[in-house]
RODO-2510 file (C-alpha; in nm, 4 decimals, decimal comma):
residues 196
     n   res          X          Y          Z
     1     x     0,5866     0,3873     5,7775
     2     x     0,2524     0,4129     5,9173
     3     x     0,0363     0,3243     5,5802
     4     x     0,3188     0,0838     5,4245
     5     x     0,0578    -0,1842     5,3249
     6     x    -0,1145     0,0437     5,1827
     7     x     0,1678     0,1692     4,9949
     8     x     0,2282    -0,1933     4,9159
     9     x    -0,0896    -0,2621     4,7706
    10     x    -0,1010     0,0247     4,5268
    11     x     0,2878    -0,0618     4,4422
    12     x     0,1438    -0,4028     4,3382
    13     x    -0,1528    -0,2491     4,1361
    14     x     0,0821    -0,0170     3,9501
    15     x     0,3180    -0,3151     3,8361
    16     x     0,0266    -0,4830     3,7216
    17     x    -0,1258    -0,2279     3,5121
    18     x     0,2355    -0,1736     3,3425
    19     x     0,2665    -0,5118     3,3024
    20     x    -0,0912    -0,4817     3,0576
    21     x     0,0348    -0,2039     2,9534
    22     x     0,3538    -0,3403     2,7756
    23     x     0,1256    -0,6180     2,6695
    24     x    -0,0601    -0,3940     2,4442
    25     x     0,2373    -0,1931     2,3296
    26     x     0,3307    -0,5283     2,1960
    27     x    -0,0221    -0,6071     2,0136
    28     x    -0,0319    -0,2191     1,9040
    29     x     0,3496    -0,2678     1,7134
    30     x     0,2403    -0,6046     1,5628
    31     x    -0,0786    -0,4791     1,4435
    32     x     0,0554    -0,1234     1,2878
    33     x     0,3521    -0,3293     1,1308
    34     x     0,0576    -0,5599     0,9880
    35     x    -0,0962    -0,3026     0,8255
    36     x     0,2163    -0,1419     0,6894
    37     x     0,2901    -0,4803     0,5038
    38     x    -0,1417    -0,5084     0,3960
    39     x    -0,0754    -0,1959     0,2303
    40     x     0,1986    -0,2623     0,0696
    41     x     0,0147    -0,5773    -0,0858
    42     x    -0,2728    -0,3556    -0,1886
    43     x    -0,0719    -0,1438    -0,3890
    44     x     0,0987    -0,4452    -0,5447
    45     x    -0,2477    -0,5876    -0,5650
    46     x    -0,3816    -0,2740    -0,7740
    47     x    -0,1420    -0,2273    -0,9874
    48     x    -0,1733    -0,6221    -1,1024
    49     x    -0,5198    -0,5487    -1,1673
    50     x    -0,4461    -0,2822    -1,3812
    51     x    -0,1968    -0,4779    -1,5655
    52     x    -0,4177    -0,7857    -1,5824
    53     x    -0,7132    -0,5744    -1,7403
    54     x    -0,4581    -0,4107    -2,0276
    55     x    -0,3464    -0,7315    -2,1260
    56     x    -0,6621    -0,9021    -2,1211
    57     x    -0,8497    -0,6407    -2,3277
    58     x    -0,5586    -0,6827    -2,5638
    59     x    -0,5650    -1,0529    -2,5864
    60     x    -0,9459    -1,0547    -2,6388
    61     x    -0,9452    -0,7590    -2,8995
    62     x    -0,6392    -0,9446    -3,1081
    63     x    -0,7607    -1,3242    -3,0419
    64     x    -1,0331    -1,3889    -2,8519
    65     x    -0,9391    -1,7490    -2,8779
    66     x    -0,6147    -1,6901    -2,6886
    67     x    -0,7864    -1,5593    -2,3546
    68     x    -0,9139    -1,8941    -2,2068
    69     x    -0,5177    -1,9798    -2,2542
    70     x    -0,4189    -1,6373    -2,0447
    71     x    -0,7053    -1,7609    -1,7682
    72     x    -0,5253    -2,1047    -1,7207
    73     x    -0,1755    -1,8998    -1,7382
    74     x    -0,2864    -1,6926    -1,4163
    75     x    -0,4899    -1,9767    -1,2787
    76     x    -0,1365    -2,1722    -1,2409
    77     x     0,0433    -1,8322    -1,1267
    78     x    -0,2011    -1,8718    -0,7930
    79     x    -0,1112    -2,2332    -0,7724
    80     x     0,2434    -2,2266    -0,7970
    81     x     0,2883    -1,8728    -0,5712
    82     x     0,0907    -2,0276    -0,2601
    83     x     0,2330    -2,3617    -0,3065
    84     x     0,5926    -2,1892    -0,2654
    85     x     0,5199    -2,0076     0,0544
    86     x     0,6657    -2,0914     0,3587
    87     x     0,4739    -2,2819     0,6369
    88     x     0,4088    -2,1047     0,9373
    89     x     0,5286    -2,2994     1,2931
    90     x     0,3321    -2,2610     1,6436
    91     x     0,6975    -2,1680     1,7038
    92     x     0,6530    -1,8351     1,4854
    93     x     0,3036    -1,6810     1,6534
    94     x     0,3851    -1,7667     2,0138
    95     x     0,7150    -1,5936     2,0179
    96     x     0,7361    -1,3130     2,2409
    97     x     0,3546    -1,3375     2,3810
    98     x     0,4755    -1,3566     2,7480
    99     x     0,7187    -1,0594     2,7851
   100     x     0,6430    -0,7829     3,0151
   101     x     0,8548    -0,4908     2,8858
   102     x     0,7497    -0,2909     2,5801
   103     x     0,8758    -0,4173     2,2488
   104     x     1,1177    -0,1936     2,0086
   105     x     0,9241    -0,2531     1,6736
   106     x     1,1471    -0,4249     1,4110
   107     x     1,2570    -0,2431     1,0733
   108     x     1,0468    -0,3435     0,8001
   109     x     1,3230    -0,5047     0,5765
   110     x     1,1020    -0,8117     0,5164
   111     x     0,8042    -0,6136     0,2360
   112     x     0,8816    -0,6554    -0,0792
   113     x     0,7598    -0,3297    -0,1876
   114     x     0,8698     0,0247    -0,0378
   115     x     0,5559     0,0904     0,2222
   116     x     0,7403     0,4495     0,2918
   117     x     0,4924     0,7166     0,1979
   118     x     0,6061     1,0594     0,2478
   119     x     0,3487     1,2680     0,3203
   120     x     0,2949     1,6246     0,0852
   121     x     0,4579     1,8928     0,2885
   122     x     0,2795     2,1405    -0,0399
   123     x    -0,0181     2,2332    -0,0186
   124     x    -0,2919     2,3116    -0,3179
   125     x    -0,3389     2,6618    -0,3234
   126     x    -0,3468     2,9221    -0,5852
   127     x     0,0677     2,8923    -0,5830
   128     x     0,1059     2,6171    -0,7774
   129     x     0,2551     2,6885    -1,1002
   130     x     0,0827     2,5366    -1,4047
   131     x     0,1580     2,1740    -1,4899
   132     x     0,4701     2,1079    -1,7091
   133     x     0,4219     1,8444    -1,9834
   134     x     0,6477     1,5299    -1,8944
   135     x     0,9214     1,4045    -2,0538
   136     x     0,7514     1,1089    -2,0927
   137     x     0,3953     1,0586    -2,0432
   138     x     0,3228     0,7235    -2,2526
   139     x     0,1637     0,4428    -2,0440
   140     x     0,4607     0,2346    -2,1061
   141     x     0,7166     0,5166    -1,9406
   142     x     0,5461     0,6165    -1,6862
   143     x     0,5057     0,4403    -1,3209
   144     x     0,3014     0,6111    -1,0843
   145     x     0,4345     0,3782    -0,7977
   146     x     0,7534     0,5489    -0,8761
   147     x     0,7125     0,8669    -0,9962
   148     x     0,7378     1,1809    -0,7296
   149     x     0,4777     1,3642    -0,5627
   150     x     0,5758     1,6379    -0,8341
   151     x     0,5512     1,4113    -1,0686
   152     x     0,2030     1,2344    -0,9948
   153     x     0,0492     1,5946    -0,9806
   154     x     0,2034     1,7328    -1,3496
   155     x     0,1006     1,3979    -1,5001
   156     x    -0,2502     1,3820    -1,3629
   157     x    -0,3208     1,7716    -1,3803
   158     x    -0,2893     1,6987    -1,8140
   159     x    -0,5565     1,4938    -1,8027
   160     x    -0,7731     1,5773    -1,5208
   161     x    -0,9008     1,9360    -1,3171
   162     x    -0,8162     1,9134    -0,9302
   163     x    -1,2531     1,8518    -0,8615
   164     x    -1,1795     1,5370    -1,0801
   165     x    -0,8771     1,4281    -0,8849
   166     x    -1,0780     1,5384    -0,5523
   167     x    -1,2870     1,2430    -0,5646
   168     x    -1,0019     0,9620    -0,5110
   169     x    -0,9268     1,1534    -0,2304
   170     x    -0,7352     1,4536    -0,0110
   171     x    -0,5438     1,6425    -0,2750
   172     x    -0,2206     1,6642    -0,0158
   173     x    -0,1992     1,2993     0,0100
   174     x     0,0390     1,0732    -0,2118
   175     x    -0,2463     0,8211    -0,2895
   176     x    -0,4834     1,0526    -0,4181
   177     x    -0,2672     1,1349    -0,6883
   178     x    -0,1270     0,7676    -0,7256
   179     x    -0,4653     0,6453    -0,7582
   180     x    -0,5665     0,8853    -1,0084
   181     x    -0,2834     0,8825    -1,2004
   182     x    -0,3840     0,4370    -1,2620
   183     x    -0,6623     0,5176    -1,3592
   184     x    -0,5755     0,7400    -1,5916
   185     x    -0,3278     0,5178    -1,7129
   186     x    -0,5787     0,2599    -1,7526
   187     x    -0,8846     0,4498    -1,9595
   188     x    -0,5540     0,5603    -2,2023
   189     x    -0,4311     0,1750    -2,2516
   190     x    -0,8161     0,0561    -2,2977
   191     x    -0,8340     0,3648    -2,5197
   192     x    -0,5267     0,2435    -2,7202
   193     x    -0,6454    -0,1049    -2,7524
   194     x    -1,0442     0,0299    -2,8495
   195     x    -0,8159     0,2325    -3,1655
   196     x    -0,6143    -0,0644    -3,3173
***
């Protein structure tokens, strides 16, 4: 062929820019299945918090004396949950660095939370029928990190207009709702404690 170094040369510059290519389909998969698992510790996170304040304001309303004794109680929690995790190896963050073909990301079987979030396929329009009371509604019953998207919405809409519930957020998104629906939650269990 009359240019077949030339074809050569661009041959060799295409197998190199796959090659960088792969490379950063491997960063890209490690870094989205990062994030999956961060959020899946920031809901776990939140709803600690949450938990954490209730009991707190509880304690200190019932006997103050008692909280300094819930401090050290959580204090050793921190202790004892780091000590118990597992080192990491130079073994574990150089694996796979060097391959050239684009990874297959790996099922996400190690979170111990459910990072699935299924998008609202409703939308809030002038169709939605007026919210139904739930079953159950007390603080104690109800979960908002497992409750339904149907759910979320009733339970919130009792306590809240949609402009409230617009400020944590787009109304067709799970954590909008989710969020609101904590916080909610919350104000209700400090509200509880403020009445005994």
């Amino acid at each position: 062929m009359l240019l077949t170094n030339r074809f050569n040369q661009i041959d060799s510059q295409i197998n190199q820019v796959e090659s960088e290519i792969a490379k950063l389909q491997n960063q890209l998969s490690e870094l989205q299945q990062h994030r999956q698992h961060l959020q899946a510790v920031e809901q776990a996170c939140e709803s600690a918090l949450i938990q954490t304040e209730t009991a707190l304001a509880m304690l200190n309303h019932i006997d103050p004396e008692c909280v300094q004794t819930f401090k050290a109680a959580m204090l050793a929690k921190f202790d004892g949950a780091i000590a118990a995790l597992p080192e990491v190896t130079d073994t574990d963050t150089d694996t796979d660095t060097d391959t050239d073909t684009a990874p297959t990301p790996a099922p996400d079987t190690d979170s111990p939370i459910d990072v699935t979030a299924t998008p609202a396929t409703d939308t809030d329009t002038a169709t939605d029928t007026e919210p139904r009371p739930l079953a159950s509604v007390g603080s104690a019953a109800f979960n908002p990190s497992e409750a339904s998207m149907d759910d979320l919405k009733r339970y919130v809409r009792n306590h809240w207009n949609d402009e409230q519930t617009k400020r944590q957020g787009t109304l067709t998104r799970r954590t909008t709702w989710e969020h609101a629906a904590k916080i909610i939650l919350q104000n209700l269990n400090s509200q509880q404690v403020s009445d005994t």
